[in-house]
N, C-alpha and C positions, 0 to 999 in steps of 0.2 A: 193130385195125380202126380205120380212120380215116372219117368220114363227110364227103361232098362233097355241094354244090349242085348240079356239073351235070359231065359229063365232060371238058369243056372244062378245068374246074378240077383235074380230076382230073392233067390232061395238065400243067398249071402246075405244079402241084405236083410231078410226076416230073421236070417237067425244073428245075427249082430246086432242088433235093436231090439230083439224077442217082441217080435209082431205077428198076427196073425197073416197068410197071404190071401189077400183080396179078389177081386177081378180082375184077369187080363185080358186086354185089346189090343187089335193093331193100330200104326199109325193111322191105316185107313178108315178102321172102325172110328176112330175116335172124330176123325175130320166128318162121316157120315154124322154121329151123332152130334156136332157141332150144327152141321146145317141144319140138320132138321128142328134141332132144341132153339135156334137164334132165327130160324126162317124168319118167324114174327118181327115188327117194327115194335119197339117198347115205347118208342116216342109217339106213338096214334095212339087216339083216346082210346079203339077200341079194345086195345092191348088188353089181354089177362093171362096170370099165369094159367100154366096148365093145371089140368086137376090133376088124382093120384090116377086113374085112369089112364087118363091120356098118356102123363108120364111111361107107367106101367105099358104103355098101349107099344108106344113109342121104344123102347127098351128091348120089345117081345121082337117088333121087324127087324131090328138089327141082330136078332140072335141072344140076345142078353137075358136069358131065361135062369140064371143060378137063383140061389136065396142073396144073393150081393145085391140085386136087384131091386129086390120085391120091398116096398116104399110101408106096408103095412105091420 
């Protein structure tokens, strides 16, 4: 994850590297998707990752619906 001041920047940056531009989020989005992705204890036995579902599930409430997304 790379963090930008403003899209314009964003745009500099892809074309000085000649990269594709990805997903954008806000700082908020991103702290939502933190909670929600680490809720889980990894140190309890019952721990497991998520599936592609869940992932995908997870991705859709926050708004994250593009093809950047989609795990399949």
């Amino acid at each position: 994850m790379l963090l930008f001041r403003s899209e314009k920047h964003v745009d500099r940056w892809c074309k000085l590297w000649n990269q594709p531009r990805g997903a954008m989020f806000s700082a908020e989005q991103a702290w939502q998707l933190a909670q929600r992705w680490y809720a889980a204890d990894r140190r309890e036995p019952t721990w497991r990752r998520k599936t592609i579902d869940e992932a995908e599930a997870t991705f859709a409430q926050l708004g994250f619906t593009s093809d950047f997304w989609r795990l399949r």
